[in-house]
C-alpha positions as CSV (number, residue, x, y, z in Angstrom):
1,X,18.4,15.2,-97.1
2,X,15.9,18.1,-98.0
3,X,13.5,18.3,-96.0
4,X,10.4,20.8,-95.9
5,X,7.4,21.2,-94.1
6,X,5.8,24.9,-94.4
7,X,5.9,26.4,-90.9
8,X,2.3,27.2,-90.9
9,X,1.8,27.7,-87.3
10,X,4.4,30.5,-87.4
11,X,2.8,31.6,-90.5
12,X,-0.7,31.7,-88.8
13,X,1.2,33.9,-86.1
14,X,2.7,36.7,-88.1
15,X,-0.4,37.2,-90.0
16,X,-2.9,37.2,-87.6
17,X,-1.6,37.8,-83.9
18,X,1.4,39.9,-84.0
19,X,1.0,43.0,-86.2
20,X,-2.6,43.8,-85.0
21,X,-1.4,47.5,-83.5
22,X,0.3,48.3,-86.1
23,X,-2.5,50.6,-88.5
24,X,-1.9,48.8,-91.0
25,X,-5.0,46.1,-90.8
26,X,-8.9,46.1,-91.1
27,X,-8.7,47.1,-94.7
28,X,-12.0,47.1,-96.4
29,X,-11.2,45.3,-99.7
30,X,-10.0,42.6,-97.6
31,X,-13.2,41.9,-95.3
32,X,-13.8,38.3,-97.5
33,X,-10.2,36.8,-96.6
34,X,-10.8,35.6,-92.8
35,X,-8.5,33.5,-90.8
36,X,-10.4,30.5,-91.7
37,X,-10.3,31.3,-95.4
38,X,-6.3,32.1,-95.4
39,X,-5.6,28.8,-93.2
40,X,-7.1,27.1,-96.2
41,X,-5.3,28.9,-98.3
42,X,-2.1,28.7,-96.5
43,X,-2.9,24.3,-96.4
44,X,-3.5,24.1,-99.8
45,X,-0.3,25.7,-100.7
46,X,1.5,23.7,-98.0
47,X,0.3,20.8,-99.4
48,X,1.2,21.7,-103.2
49,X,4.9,22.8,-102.6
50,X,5.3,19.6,-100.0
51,X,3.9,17.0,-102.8
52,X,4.8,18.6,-106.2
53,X,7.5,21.0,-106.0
54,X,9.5,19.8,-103.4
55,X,10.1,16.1,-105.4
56,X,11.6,18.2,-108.1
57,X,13.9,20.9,-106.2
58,X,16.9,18.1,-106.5
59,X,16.4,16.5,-109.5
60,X,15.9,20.1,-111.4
61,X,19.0,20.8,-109.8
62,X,21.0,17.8,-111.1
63,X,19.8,18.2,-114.5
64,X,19.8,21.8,-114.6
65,X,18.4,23.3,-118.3
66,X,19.1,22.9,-121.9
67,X,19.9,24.9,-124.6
68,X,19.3,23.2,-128.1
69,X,19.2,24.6,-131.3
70,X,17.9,27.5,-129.9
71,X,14.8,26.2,-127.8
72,X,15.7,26.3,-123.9
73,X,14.2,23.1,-122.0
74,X,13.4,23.3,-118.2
75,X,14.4,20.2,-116.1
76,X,12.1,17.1,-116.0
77,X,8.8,17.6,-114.3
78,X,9.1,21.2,-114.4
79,X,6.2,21.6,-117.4
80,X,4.4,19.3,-116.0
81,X,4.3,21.3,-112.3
82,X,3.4,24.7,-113.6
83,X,0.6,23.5,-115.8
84,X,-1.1,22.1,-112.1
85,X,0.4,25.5,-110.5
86,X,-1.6,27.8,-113.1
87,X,-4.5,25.5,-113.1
88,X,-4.7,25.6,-109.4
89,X,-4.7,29.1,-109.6
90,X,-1.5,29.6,-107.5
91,X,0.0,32.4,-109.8
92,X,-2.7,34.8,-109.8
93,X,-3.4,34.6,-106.1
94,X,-2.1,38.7,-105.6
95,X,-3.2,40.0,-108.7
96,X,-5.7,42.4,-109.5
97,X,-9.5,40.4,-109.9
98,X,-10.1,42.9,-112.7
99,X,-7.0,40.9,-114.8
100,X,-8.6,37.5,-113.8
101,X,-6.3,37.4,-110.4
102,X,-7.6,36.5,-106.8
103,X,-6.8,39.3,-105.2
104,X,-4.8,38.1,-102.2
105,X,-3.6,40.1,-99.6
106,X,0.1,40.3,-100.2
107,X,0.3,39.9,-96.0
108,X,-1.0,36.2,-97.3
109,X,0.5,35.6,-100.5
110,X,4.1,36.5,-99.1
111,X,3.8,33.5,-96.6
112,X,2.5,31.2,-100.3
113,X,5.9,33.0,-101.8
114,X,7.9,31.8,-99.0
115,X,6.8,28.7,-99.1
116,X,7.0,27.9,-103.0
117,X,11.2,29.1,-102.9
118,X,11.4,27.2,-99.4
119,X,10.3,24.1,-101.9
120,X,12.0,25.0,-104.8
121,X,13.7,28.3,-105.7
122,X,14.3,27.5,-109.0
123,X,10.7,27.0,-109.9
124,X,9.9,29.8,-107.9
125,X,11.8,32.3,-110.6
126,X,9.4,31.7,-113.3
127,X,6.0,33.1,-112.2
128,X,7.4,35.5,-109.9
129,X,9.1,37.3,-112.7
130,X,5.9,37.1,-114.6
131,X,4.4,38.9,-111.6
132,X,6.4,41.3,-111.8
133,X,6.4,42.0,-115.3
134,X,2.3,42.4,-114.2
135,X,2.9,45.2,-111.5
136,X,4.5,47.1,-113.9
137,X,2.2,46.8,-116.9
138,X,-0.8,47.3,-114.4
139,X,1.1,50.7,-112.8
140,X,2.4,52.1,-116.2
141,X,0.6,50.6,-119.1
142,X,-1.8,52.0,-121.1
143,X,-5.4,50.4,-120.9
144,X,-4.9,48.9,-124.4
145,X,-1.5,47.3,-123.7
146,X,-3.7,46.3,-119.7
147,X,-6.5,44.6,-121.4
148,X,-4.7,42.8,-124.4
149,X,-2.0,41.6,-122.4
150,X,-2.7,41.2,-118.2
151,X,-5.4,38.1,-118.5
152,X,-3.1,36.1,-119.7
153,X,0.1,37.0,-117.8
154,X,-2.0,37.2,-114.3
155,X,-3.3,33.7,-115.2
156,X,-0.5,32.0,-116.2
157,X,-0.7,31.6,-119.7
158,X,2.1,33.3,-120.8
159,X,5.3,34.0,-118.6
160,X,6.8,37.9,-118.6
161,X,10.6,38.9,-117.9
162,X,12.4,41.5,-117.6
163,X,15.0,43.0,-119.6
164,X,17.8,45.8,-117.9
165,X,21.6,44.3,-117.7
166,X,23.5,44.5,-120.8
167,X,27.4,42.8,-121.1
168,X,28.6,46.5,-120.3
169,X,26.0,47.7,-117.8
170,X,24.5,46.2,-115.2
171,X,24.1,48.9,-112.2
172,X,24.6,51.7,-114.7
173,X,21.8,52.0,-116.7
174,X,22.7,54.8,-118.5
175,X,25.0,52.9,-120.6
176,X,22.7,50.6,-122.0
177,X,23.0,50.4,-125.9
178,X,19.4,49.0,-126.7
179,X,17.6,50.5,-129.4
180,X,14.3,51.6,-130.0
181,X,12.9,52.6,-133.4
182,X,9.7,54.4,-134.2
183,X,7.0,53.1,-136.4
184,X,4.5,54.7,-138.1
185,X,1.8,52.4,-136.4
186,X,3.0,53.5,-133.4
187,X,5.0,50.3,-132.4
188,X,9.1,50.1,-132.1
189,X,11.2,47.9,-133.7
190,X,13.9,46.7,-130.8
191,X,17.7,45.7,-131.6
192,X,20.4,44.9,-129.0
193,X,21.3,42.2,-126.5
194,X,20.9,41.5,-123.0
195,X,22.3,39.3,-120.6
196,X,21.3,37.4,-117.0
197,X,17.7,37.6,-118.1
198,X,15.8,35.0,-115.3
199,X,13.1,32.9,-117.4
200,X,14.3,34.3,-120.7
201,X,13.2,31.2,-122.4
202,X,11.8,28.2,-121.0
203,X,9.4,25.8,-122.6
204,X,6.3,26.1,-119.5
205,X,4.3,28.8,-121.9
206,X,3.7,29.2,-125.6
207,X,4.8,32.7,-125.2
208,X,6.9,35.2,-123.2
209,X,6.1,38.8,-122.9
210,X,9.5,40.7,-122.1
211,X,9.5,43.9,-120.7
212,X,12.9,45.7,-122.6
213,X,14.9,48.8,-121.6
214,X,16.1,50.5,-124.9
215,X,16.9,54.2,-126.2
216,X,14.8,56.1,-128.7
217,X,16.4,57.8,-131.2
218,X,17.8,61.5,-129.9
219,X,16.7,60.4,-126.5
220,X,18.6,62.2,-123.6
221,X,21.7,60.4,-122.1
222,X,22.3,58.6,-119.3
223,X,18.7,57.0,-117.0
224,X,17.0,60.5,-118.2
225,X,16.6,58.8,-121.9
226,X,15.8,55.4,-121.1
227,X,11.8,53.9,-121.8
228,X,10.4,50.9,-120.9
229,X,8.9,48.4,-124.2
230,X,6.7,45.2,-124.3
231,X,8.0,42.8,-126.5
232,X,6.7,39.2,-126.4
233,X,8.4,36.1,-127.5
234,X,5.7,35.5,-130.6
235,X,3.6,38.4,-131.7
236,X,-0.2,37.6,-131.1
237,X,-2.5,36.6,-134.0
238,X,-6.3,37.7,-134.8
239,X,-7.4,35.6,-132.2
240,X,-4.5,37.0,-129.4
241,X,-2.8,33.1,-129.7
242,X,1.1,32.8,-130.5
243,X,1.7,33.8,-134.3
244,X,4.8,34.7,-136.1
245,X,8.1,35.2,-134.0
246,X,9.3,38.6,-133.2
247,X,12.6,38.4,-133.5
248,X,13.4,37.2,-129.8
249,X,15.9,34.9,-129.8
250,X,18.3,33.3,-126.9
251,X,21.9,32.9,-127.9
252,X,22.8,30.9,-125.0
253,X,21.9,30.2,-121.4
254,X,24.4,30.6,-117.9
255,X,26.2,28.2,-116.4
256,X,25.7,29.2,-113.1
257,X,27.0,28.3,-109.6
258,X,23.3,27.4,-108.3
259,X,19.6,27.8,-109.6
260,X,20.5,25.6,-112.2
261,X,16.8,24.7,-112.9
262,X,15.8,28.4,-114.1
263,X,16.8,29.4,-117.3
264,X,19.1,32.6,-116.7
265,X,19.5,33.7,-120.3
266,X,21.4,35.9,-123.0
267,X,18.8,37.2,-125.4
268,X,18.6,39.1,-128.5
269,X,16.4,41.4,-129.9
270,X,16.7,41.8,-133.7
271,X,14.4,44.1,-134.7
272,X,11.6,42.9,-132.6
273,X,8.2,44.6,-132.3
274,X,7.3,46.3,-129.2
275,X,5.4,48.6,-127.4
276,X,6.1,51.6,-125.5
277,X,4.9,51.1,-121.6
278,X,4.7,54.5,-120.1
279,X,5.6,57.5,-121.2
280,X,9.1,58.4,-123.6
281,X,12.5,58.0,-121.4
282,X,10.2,57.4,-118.3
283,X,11.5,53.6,-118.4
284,X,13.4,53.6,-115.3
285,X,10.6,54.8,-113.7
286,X,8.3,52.2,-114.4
287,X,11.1,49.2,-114.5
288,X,11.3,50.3,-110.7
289,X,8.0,49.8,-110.1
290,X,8.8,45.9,-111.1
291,X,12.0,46.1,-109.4
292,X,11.0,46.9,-105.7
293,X,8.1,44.2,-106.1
294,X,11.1,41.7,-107.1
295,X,13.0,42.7,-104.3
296,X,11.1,42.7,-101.5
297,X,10.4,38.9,-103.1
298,X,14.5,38.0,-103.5
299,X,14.3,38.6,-99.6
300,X,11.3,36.3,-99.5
301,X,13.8,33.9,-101.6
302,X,16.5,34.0,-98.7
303,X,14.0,33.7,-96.2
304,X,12.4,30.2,-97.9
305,X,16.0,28.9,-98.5
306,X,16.8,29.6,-94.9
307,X,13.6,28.0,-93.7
308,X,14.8,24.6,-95.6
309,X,18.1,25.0,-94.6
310,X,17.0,25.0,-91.1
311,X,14.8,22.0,-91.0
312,X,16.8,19.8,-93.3
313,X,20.0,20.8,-90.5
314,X,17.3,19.3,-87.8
315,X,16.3,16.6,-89.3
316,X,20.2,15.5,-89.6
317,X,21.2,16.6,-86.4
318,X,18.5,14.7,-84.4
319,X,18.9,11.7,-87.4
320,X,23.3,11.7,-86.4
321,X,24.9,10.1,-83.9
322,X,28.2,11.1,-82.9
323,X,29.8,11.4,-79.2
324,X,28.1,11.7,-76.1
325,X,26.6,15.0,-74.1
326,X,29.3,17.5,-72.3
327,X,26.7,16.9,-69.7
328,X,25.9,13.4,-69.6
329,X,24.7,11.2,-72.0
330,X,21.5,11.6,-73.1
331,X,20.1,8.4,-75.5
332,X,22.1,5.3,-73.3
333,X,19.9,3.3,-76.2
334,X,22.1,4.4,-78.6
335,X,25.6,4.0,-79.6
336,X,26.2,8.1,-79.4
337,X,24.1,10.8,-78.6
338,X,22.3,12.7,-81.7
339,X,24.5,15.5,-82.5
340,X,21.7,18.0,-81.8
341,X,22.8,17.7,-77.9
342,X,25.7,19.2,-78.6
343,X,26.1,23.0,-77.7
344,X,28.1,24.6,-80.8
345,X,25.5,22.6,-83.0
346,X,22.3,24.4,-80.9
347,X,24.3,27.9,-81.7
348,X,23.9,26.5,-85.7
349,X,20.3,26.2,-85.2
350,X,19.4,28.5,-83.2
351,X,21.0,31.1,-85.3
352,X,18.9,29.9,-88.4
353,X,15.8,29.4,-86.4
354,X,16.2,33.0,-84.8
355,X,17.1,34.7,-88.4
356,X,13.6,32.7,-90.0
357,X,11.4,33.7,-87.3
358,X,12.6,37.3,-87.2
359,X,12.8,37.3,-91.0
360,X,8.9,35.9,-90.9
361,X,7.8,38.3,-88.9
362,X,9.6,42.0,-90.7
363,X,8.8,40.4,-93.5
364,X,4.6,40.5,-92.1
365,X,5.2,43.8,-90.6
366,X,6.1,45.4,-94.6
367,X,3.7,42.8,-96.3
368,X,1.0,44.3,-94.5
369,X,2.1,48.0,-95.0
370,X,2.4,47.0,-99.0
371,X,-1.5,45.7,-98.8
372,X,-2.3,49.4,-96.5
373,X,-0.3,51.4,-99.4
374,X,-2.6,50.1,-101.7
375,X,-6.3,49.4,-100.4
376,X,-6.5,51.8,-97.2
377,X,-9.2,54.2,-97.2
378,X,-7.2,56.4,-95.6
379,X,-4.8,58.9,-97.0
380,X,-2.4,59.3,-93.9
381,X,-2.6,55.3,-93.6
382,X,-1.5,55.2,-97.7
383,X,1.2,57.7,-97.0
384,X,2.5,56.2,-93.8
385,X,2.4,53.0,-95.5
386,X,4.9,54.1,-98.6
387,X,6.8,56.0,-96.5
388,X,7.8,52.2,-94.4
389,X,7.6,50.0,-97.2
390,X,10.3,52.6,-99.6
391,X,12.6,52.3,-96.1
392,X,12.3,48.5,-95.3
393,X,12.8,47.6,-99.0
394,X,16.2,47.3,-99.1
395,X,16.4,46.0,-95.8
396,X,14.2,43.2,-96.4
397,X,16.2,42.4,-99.8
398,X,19.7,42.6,-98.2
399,X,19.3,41.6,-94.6
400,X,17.0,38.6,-95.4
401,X,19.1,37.2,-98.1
402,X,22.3,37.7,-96.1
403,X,21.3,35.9,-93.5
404,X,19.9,32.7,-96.0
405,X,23.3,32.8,-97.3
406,X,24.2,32.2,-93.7
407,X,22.1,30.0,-92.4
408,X,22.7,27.8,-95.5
409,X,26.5,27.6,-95.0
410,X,25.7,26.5,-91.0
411,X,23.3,24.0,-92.4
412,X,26.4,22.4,-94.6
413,X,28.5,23.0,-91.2
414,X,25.6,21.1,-89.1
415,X,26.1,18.0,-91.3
416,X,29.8,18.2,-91.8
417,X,31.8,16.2,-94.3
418,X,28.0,14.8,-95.7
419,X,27.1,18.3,-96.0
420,X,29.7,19.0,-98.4
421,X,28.6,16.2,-100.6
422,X,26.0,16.3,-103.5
423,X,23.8,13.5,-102.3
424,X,23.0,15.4,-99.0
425,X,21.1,18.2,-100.7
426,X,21.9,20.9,-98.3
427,X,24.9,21.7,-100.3
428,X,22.6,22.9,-103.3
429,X,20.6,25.6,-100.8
430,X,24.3,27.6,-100.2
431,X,24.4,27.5,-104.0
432,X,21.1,28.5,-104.5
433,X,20.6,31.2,-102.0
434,X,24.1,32.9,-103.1
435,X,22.7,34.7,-105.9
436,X,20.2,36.1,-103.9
437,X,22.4,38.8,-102.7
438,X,23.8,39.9,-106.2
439,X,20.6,40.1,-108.3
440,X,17.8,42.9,-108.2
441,X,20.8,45.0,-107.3
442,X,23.1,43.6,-104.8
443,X,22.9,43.9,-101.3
444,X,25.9,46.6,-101.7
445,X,23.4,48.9,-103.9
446,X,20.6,47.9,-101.3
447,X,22.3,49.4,-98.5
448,X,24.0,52.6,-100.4
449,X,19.7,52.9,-101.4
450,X,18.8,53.1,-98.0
451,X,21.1,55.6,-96.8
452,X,21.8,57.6,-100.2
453,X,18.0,57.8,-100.7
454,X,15.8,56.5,-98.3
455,X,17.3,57.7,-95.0
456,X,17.0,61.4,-95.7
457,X,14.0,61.2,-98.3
458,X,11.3,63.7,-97.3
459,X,13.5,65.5,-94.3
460,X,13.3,62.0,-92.2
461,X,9.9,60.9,-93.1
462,X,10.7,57.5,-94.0
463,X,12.7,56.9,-90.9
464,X,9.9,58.5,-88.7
465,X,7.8,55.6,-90.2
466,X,9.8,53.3,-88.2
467,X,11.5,54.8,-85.2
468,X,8.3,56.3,-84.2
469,X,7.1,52.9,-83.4
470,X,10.1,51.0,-82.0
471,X,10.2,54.5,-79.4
472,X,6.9,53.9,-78.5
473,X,7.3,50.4,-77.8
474,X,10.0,50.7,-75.6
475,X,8.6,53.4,-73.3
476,X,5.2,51.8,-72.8
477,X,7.4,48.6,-71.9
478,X,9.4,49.5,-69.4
479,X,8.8,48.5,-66.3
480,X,7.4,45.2,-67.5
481,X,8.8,42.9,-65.2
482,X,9.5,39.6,-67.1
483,X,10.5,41.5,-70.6
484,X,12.9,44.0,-68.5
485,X,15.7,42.5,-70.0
486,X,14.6,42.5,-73.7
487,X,13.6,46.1,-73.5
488,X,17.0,46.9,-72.4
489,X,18.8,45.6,-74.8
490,X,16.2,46.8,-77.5
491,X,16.7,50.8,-75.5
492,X,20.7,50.0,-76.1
493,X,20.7,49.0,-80.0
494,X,18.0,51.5,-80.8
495,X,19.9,54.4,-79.5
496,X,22.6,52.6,-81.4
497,X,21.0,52.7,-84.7
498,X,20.0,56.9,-83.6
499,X,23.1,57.7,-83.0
500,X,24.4,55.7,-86.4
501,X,21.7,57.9,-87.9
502,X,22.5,61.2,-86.8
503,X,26.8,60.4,-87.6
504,X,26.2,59.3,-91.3
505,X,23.7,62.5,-91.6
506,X,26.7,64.6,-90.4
507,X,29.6,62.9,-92.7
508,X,27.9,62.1,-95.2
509,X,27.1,65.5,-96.3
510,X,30.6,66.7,-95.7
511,X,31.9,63.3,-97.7
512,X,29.6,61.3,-99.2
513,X,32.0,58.3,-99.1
514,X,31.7,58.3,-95.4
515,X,28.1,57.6,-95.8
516,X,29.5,54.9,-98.2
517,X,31.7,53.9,-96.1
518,X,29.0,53.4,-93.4
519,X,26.2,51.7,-95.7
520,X,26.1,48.3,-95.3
521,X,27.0,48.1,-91.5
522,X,23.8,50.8,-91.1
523,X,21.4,48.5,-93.4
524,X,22.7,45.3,-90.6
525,X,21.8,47.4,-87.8
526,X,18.3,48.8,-88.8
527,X,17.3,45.1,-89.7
528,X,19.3,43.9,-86.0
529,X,16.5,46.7,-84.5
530,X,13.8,46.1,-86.3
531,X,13.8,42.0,-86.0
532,X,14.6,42.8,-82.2
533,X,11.0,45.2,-82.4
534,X,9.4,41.6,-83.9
535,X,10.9,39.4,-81.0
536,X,10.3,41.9,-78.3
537,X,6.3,42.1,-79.6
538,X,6.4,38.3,-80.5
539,X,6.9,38.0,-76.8
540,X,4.8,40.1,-74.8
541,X,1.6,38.5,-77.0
542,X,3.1,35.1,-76.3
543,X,3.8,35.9,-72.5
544,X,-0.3,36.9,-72.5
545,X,-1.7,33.9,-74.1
546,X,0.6,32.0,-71.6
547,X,-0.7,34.3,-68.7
548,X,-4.3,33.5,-69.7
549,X,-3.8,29.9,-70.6
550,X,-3.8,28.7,-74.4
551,X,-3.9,25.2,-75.4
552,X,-0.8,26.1,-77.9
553,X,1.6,26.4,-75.0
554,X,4.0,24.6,-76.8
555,X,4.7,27.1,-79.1
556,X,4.2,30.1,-77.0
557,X,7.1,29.2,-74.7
558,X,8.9,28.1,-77.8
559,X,8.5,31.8,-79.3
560,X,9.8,33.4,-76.2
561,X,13.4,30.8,-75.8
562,X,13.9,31.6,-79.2
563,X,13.6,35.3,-78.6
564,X,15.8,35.0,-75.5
565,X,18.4,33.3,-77.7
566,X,18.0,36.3,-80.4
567,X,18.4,39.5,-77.7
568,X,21.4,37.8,-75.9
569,X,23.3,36.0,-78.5
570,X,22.5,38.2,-81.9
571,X,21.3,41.6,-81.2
572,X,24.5,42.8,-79.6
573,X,25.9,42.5,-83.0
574,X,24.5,46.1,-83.2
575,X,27.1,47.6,-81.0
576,X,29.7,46.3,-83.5
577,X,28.0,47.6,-85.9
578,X,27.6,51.1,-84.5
579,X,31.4,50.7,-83.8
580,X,32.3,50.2,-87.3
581,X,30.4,53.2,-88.8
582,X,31.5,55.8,-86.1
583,X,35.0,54.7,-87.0
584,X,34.1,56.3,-90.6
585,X,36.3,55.6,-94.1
586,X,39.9,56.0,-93.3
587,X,40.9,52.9,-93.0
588,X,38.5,51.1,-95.4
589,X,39.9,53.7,-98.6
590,X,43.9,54.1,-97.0
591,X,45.2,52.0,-99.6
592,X,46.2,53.6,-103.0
593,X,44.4,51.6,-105.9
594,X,47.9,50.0,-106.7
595,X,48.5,48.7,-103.3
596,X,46.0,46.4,-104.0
């Protein structure tokens, strides 16, 4: 059974008690959006995702899309959802108010996010690409192509996309075949195909605005010639309303192992007007700008599918009865014991409740760094800000969606044989969160970002962003009696990760396949340390409210077991993590190609 409730007391936690020291906060253009107005906020979109897109997160599964005679037809319900989704005002909560958005803290509208793919991921694919498509229009357009086509993007209207794989490039750009022609009116005329587009067609909007990578004519090889185009589905009439078609066309849609209720689509572009957004063979450039907005929200995907997971697992495993208590039996009412008394099924969900509530609060930490990099009046503040959020970005994609692809398999585990049947609806949330790790570059590229690019970018700056922090932490700690043990074991895997640091630094410069070789077990460990940082802060303001008496007990003790469970059962996963990467390549590239 899915089941879904938005975990807004958490949610209320990681925005407004636990990041308070971090420099990140008291921003100016934010002074209307007080707790009371964001607990609204946050209700409201509780309430939406619990009653409207929750009902359809099945059924859209089981019916999946259509593709017929060329039109592409979302599941039952789904129109019908984002017209009271735009009309409530849900997708322009983070945009710009100069475009007709509400301009949201993104520290707020991540926890919305969460909750709308924790409800129904599939749904979840069609304004958040049109967001995206937004934040790269906003950063690289010109003003004519901002105030023609951002009202009705930001509001809803129309949907965006975005347009990069092609059936013989995905990661490597430079390959793409896409062409762009010149017009004398200062317009292109686009030709080629592309494939695994999200929300290439769908009938929720009368029209689509896709953002297209394509080659000019004698533009340079490789990513150095690539630009970026605007081409929408129907080109706009006198009155900016859907007119003639453009050309854009989908040939077929995926059949894919989850997300079956978002169109993922092969599209063609015959000829099709566009415009240029940015400047000539700058495309990558501003396609990136889209692309690190997408994926820090993929990890926000992996983090709602885990929160679903996790609760639909705990409603079955207090629900099941099955044997008796190791210890005793627990329910004599019953005929067995629920199976939630059972140790190896607490380690299930514990595990997912300790990966959500670490996830929740990371994901805060860089939510409110995006907002400082952004609106802070302060130059250092802006800087420090980009510096984090271009280090954690990758981490948040990868680790977060890693560990949804986890916790969804445990919550099929939790409910055995049922949970490997259709009818129990957990089965769909391991198919769904699945692709989570592959798209907006997989969690392979993620990791070979962060310590390829982001690890040594500006002599160390990016990493000072973070260490700095988790050093200070720890020192001012110690010697706190009750946390003595959690700073410990927070000392031991942050020297881990330092010492991970400094022997990928080393190799890698020698043999840059050693810092291959060492990628994704360093991306595991910097998101072991940096969830640890959360728990470790998560309980030292918990341990004070307690100290000074709170009528929230409940969920103050609760914080601290949970962050008991995470330092002893899962953060010494970091010294097999360090293990693995001082090892270094040898073993992992011994085999010649045909040995395989």
């Amino acid at each position: 059974m899915q089941v879904y409730d938005a975990p807004l007391r958490d949610m209320r936690f990681v925005l407004n008690e636990l990041h308070n020291d971090d420099g990140f906060g008291d921003l100016p253009a934010f002074e209307e959006f007080t707790p009371d107005l964001t607990d609204a906020i946050l209700e409201e979109a509780s309430k939406f995702c619990r009653e409207v897109l929750l009902p359809l997160n099945r059924s859209g599964d089981e019916e999946g899309c259509t593709h017929e005679n060329g039109a592409v037809r979302t599941p039952k319900g789904f129109r019908e959802a984002y017209d009271q989704f735009t009309e409530a005002g849900w997708a322009a909560l983070a945009s710009d108010p100069e475009w007709g958005g509400q301009g949201l803290p993104e520290a707020v509208n991540k926890l919305v996010e969460e909750m709308i793919c924790s409800a129904n991921l599939s749904f979840s694919l069609y304004p958040g690409l049109t967001h995206g498509g937004t934040t790269a229009i906003e950063g690289h357009g010109s003003d004519e192509l901002k105030q023609k086509w951002l009202p009705k993007m930001v509001s809803g209207e129309w949907a965006g996309t975005m347009c990069l794989t092609e059936p013989h490039c995905g990661t490597d750009l430079g390959m793409l075949r896409t062409k762009a022609e010149p017009q004398e009116d200062g317009s292109f005329k686009i030709t080629g195909s592309k494939i695994f587009i999200s929300s290439g067609d769908h009938d929720l909007t009368p029209n689509i605005v896709h953002l297209v990578l394509a080659r000019m004519p004698d533009a340079p090889k490789g990513v150095k010639g690539i630009s970026l185009f605007l081409v929408p589905k129907f080109l706009p009439n006198a009155d900016f309303e859907p007119g003639d078609a453009n050309g854009v066309n989908c040939a077929a849609i995926e059949h894919k192992m989850g997300l079956k209720a978002s169109a993922t689509c092969q599209m063609n572009f015959d000829g099709s007007t566009g415009w240029l957004v940015g400047e000539p063979n700058k495309g990558m450039a501003a396609m990136f700008t889209m692309m690190n907005t997408e994926r820090v929200s993929v990890g926000i995907q992996g983090l709602g599918v885990g929160e679903a997971a996790y609760q639909s697992a705990v409603w079955y495993a207090k629900d099941r009865v099955q044997g008796r208590s190791l210890s005793g039996t627990k329910y004599p009412e019953k005929a067995a014991d629920p199976i939630i008394v059972h140790p190896d099924v607490r380690r299930m969900l514990m595990t997912m409740r300790a990966y959500n509530e670490g996830c929740r609060m990371l994901s805060a930490w860089v939510s409110r760094a995006l907002d400082a990099q952004k609106h802070s009046p302060d130059a250092d503040v802006r800087a420090k800000a980009e510096d984090f959020t271009a280090l954690m970005t990758p981490v948040v994609k990868a680790l977060f969606t890693d560990l949804a692809s986890e916790s969804a398999n445990l919550a099929v585990q939790v409910y055995g044989g049922h949970g490997y049947i259709r009818e129990s609806g957990v089965e769909q949330y391991a198919r769904d969160a699945r692709i989570c790790q592959i798209y907006e570059g997989t969690n392979g590229i993620q990791a070979l970002d962060l310590v390829g690019r982001k690890m040594g970018a500006h002599f160390g700056r990016n990493l000072r962003s973070f260490f700095h922090p988790v050093s200070e932490f720890i020192e001012e700690s110690k010697g706190d009696g009750p946390m003595e043990k959690m700073i410990e074991g927070l000392e031991r895997a942050f020297g881990a990760l330092q010492l991970s640091t400094a022997t990928i630094a080393q190799k890698g410069l020698a043999d840059p396949e050693e810092a291959g070789a060492a990628a994704t077990d360093y991306l595991r460990l910097m998101g072991l340390v940096a969830m640890g940082y959360c728990f470790a802060k998560a309980t030292k303001v918990a341990g004070l409210q307690l100290f000074f008496g709170t009528e929230d007990k409940a969920f103050y003790e609760a914080k601290i077991k949970t962050a008991t469970f995470y330092f002893e059962r899962i953060l010494p996963q970091a010294t097999a993590s360090f293990l693995a990467i001082k090892s270094g390549k040898k073993s992992m590239m011994a085999l010649a190609d045909d040995e395989f």
